[in-house]
Structure formats: C-alpha cells, structure tokens
N, C-alpha and C positions, 0 to 999 in steps of 0.2 A: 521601156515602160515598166516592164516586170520588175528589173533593176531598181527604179525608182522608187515605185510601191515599199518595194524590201528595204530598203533605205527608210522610208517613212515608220516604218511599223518598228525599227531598231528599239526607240525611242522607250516606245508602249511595251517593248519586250522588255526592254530592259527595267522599266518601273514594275513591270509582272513579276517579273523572279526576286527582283528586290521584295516587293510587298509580301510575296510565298514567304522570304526567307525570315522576313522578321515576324511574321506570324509563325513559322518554326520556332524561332528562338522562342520569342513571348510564350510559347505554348509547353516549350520545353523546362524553361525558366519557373512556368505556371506549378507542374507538376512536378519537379526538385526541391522547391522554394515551399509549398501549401503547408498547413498547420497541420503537425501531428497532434492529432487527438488522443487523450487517454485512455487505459483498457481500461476495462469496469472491475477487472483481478489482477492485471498482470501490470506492476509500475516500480518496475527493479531491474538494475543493470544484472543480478548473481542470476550464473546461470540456470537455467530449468525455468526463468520468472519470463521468458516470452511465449509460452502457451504451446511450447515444444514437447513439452515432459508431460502426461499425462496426470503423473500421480503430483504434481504440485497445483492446490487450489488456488492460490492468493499468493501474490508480494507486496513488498511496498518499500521502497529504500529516500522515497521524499525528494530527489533530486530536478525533479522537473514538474510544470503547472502540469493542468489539464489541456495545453494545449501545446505540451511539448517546449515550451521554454522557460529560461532558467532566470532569476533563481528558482528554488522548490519552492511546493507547496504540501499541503494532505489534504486537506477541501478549503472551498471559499466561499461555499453560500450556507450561513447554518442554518437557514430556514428554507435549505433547498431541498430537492429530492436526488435518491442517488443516485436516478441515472443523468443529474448535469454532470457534463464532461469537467469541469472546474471543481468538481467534488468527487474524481475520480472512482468510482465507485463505493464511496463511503458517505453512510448517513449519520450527519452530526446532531449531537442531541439542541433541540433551536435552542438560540442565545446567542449571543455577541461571540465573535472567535478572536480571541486575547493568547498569544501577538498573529497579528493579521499572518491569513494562510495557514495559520495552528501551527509553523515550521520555526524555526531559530536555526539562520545560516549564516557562515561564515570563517574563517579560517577557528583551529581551537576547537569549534564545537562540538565533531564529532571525527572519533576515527575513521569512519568508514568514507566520506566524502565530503561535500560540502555544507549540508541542512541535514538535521532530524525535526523528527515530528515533537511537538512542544504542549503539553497538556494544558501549560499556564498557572495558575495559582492554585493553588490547596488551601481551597476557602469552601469548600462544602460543593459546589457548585458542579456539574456534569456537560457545560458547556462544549467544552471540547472533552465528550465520550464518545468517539465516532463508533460504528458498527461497520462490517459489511459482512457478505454471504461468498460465495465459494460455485468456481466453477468445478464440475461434476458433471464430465463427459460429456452427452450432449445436452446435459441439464448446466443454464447460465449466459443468457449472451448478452444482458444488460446491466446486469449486476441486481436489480431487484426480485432475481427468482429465487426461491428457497430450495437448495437443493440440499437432497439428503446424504450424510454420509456418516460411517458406522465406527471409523477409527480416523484418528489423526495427530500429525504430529504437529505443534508450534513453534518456532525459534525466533527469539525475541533480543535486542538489546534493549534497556533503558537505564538512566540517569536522574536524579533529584537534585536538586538546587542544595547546597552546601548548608542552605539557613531552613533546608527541610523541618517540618515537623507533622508528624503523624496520630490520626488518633484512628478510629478502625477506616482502613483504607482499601477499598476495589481495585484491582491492577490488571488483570485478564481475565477475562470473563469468556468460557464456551458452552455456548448454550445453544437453543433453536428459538424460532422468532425472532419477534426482536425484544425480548425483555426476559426478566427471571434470571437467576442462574441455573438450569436444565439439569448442566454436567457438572462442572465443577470451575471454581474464581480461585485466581490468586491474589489471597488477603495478607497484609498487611498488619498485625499487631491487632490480627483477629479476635474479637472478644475482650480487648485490652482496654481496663477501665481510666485510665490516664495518657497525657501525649506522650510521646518519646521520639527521643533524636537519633534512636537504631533499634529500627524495627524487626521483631521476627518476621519471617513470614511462611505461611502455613495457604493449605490448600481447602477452599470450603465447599463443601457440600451443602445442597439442601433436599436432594432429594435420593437417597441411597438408602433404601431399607436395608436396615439390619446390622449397619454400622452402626448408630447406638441411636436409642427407644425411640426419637421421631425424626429417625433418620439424615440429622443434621450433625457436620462436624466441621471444625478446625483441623486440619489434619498433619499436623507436623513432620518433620524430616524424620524416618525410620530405619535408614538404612546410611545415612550418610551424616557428617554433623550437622548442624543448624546455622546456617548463616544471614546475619542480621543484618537491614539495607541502612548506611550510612549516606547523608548527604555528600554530591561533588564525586561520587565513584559510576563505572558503570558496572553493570550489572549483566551476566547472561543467563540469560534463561532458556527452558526447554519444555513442553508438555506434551506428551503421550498419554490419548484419551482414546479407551474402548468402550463404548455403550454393551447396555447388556440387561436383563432380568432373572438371571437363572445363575446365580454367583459366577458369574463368566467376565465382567468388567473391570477394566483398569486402569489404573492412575499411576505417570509416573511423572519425574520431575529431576531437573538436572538445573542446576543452579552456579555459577561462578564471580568471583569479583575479580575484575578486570583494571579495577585500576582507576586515576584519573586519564583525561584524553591524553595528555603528554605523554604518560608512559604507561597506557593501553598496553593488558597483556593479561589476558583470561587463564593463564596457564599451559600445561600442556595437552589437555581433554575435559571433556565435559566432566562435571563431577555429580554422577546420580544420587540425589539425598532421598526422595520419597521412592516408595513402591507400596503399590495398595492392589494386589491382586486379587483374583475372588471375591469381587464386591457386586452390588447392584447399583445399574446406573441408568433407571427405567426410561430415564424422561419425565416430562410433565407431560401439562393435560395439552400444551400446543404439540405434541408428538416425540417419539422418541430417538430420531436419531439428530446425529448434531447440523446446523443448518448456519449458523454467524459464530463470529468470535466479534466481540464486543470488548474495544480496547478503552478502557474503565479512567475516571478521574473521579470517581466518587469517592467522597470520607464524608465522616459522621460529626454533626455537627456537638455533642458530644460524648466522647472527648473532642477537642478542635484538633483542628488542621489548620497548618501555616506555611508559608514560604513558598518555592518554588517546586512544580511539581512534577510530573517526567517529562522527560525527553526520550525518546523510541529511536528507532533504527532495525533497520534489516529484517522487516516482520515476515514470517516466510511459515506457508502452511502447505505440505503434502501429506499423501497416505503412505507415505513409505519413510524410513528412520531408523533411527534417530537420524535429524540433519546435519547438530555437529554445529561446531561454527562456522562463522561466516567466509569463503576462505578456504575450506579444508575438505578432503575429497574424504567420499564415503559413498552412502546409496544414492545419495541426492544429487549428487554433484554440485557440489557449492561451492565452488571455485568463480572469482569474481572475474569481470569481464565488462568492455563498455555498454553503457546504456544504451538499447534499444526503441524504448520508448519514448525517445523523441528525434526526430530528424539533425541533418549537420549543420542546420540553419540555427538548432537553437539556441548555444551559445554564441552567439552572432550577438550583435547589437540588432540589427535585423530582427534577430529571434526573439529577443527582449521589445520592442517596437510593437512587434503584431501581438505578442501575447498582451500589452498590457491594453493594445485599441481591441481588441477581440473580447477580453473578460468583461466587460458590462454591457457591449453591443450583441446583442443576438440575433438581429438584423443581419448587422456585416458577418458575422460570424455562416448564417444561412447563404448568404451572397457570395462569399468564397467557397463554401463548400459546392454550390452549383458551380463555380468556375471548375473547381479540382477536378468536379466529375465531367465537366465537358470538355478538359486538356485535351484526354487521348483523341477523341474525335476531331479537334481542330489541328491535331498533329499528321493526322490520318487523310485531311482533308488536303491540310498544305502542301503533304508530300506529293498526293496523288496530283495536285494541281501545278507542282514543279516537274515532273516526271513529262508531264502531258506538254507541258510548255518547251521541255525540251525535244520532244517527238517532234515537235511542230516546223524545227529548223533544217 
C-alpha cells in the first residue's frame, strides 16, 4: 500500500521540481537579462568613469541609451528633467533635439568608438546645450544636487562640421547653477566682429576682478601658440580651474589638433597654451565654488553662425590632473577599457528590443524594475523549495 502511494505521488514530484526549476531559470534569466539603467555622472567605458575613483566627478563617452542599450545616446527628453534615466543625468536646454538622442553613430565618426554627442546646427539656437552637476563625495546621487567643488580639471574631445562657420561662439562653459558663466567659457572668435571659417579661441571671463576695469576678458593663449578651430578636424582640449578671491585662482588650458577621424592623432602630449595664475575667480551671486559644467551650442546671432556644429566625446571631469588624453596613463588613469555602464545584453538585438519598448513606456519601464527587485527573492524561494522537495524522498 505504502509502495503504491509512492508510485502515486512520483508524478506530482516530478511536476514539483520541474515547476522549482523553471522558476530558477526564469528568475535567474530575470536578473542577467534586466535593463541597466544610467548613472546620473558616471556613462563611460575610461577607466576612473564607474564611480571607483573618487577624485573623478562626471563622464560621458555616449555609447549607450539610458537604459543600457546601444546605439548611444546624451539625452532624449529636451523638456525633461535630469533625473529621467533617458537623459542620463544631463539637462538639455527645452527644444527639439536635432539629430534625435543629440548622438551621430556610426563607423567614421568618431575615433574613440561608435557615437559622439552631436550639438546639431550653428544657427543661433541652445537647443542641444545640455548641463549637468558633479558627484562630490557624498554630495550627488541623482544628478540634480549642486555640489560644490573648489578645483577641477576637464578633458574634452570635439569636432565641427567641415562647412562650419562661426560668429562669437560658447563651447564649455564652467560655472555654478545653472546659468551665467561663474568661472570661466571656452569662446570661440570671442568679440569677433565678422563670421570666419578658423576660429581663434580664447577663454572668457565675466566675473574676475582685476583682470581689466569690469573684470571681463577674452583671454588668449600666453604661454603656448594660438591655435585656430578649422571645420572636419578634431580637437583636444583640457581646463584647469581654481576658484578663488585673494589672487590665489587659476586658469589653465591645453589645447591640440588631432586630425580628421581617419587619421586621428593629437600628437605626442598635451600642448599647454594658457596660464592665468594669480587671478580672481569669486563667483557670482548664485555662489562661489564651481557646481555644472555646461557643454555650450550657443553663437550670436550677429555675427551668424552656420553649418554643422560639434560633435563631443570622452568628457571627463576630476580633481586631480591634468587628465591627459584619452588613453594615456598619468594621475587619472585614463587608460580605456570596456563599458560598464551597460549590461552583456545590450548589444544583443535583445538589448536594442527593450531599450526601444522601455523609452516611451514608463509603465513597463516601472513593471520591470519591480520584477528585477523581486528576482533574488523568487530565487531564494525556488531554491529553498527544491532543496525541501528533495529532503522529502
């Protein structure tokens, strides 16, 4: 009789540990497979850019959405706020974003990978001027805090369309809030009464007493030659900023031409052109130490502006420096490596499938992220319910 029974129940045992096992899978599948989400600072494969390195605030190298899969993005809502994960922790100035995702990917277009970030037209317009702020220790976990910091370095690539033309043009802007130039912007054929097709460019201040009578300058290369930005090349740039009031602040600046993408090639070190020691660098009236960096598409509507207008890459901001390029070992450790910021799903066709049903549904987007968080629990459940099922034989 006992025999019997056991015979009976085979059946139901065996549908038990099957049901356990594929509730394992499903659960394990669940939590390999879930959408990475973007950091609100950290969205670059170079090292120091996953939140490891203290002294690096911000990355950005554009290669993946905000939700981890590819192709890139820089943001996707212009009239969002920056903590949507689809606008990875950048706040675009509202307007249309031209070409969709602010990115241009594809083989050619940039040396460092697949996408850079893409400003769009040089038509006056600040539509794609994204901003964002800086993590700073334990100050930053959504991207919309202001956190203060007293020195910093930037390293920047960018690119202009071949059919460029300039008339005074905004290119990096570091300042606090979110508006003004605080600290100091990298202009463009600053104060320049006519267009041109190779631009100087010069560092501007607006707010540095004592540098001349109301404290505003263009401030040219002093230590280095002057090199002029031509359409179709790229460009490397560097800024070292010390806040200050008591001639203790500084300005530096390193600047190279790099070439077109084909045959990319910066030289062999950065080349320092500015040095503005002993100056004053108070702040404004929103406070004085630096808090965004504010990557600029603004030009003056006269003189015009024409043609196509940056293309960015590898934006990288610590307190420690110079960075160097991208690539090359020094304090920062800039030495490339693969992207962390998004899971092995997302060059998947997979990967590409969920990112593009996720970016307009916020629904589903909520609905998976409860699933993610209840994986390990239904993992934790199935095991202990396999384990028990085998005690029982």
């Amino acid at each position: 009789m006992a025999t019997g029974q056991g015979r009976l129940d085979m059946p139901n045992e065996r549908w038990r540990n099957a049901t356990v096992r594929i509730l394992l899978t499903v659960g394990l599948a669940l939590l390999l497979s879930g959408p990475a989400w973007a950091h609100p600072y950290y969205n670059s494969g170079e090292s120091g850019c996953d939140g490891s390195n203290s002294t690096v605030l911000r990355c950005e190298d554009f290669e993946h959405r905000g939700d981890g899969s590819l192709p890139g993005a820089w943001f996707e809502t212009a009239n969002g706020a920056i903590t949507n994960i689809f606008n990875k922790g950048w706040a675009p100035t509202p307007g249309s974003i031209s070409p969709p995702r602010a990115v241009s990917c594809g083989a050619g277009i940039t040396p460092f990978g697949n996408c850079a970030g893409d400003s769009g037209l040089l038509n006056g317009s600040q539509a794609t001027s994204p901003l964002g702020h800086f993590k700073v220790g334990a100050c930053g976990s959504t991207g919309a805090e202001f956190c203060n910091v007293g020195e910093v370095y930037v390293r920047w690539y960018a690119q202009w369309g071949s059919n460029a033309v300039w008339g005074q043009h905004k290119h990096m802007n570091v300042t606090n809030d979110d508006g003004d130039i605080a600290f100091v912007n990298v202009q463009l054929n600053c104060g320049g009464g006519s267009s041109v097709t190779s631009a100087p460019v010069t560092l501007q201040v607006l707010h540095s007493p004592g540098i001349s009578p109301d404290g505003t300058a263009c401030l040219s290369p002093n230590v280095g030659p002057a090199l002029n930005i031509t359409g179709g090349r790229w460009y490397f740039f560097e800024l070292h900023v010390r806040v200050g009031s008591s001639n203790n602040a500084l300005i530096e600046g390193w600047q190279n031409d790099c070439g077109p993408t084909a045959s990319f090639n910066c030289g062999a070190a950065p080349t320092r052109r500015w040095n503005y020691p002993n100056i004053n660098l108070p702040g404004n009236a929103n406070g004085s130490q630096i808090q965004t960096l504010w990557v600029e598409n603004w030009c003056s509507a006269v003189p015009a502006c024409s043609g196509d207008g940056a293309r960015w890459d590898m934006i990288k901001v610590a307190t420690a420096g110079p960075i160097g390029f991208s690539g090359a070992s020094g304090p920062s450790n800039t030495s490339l490596r693969p992207a962390t910021g998004a899971t092995a799903l997302s060059g998947t066709i997979a990967g590409r499938v969920l990112g593009s049903v996720l970016a307009p549904r916020p629904a589903i987007r909520g609905f998976l992220i409860v699933v993610v968080l209840a994986t390990p629990v239904l993992i934790i459940v199935a095991f202990y319910a396999l384990r028990r099922t085998r005690s029982r034989r």
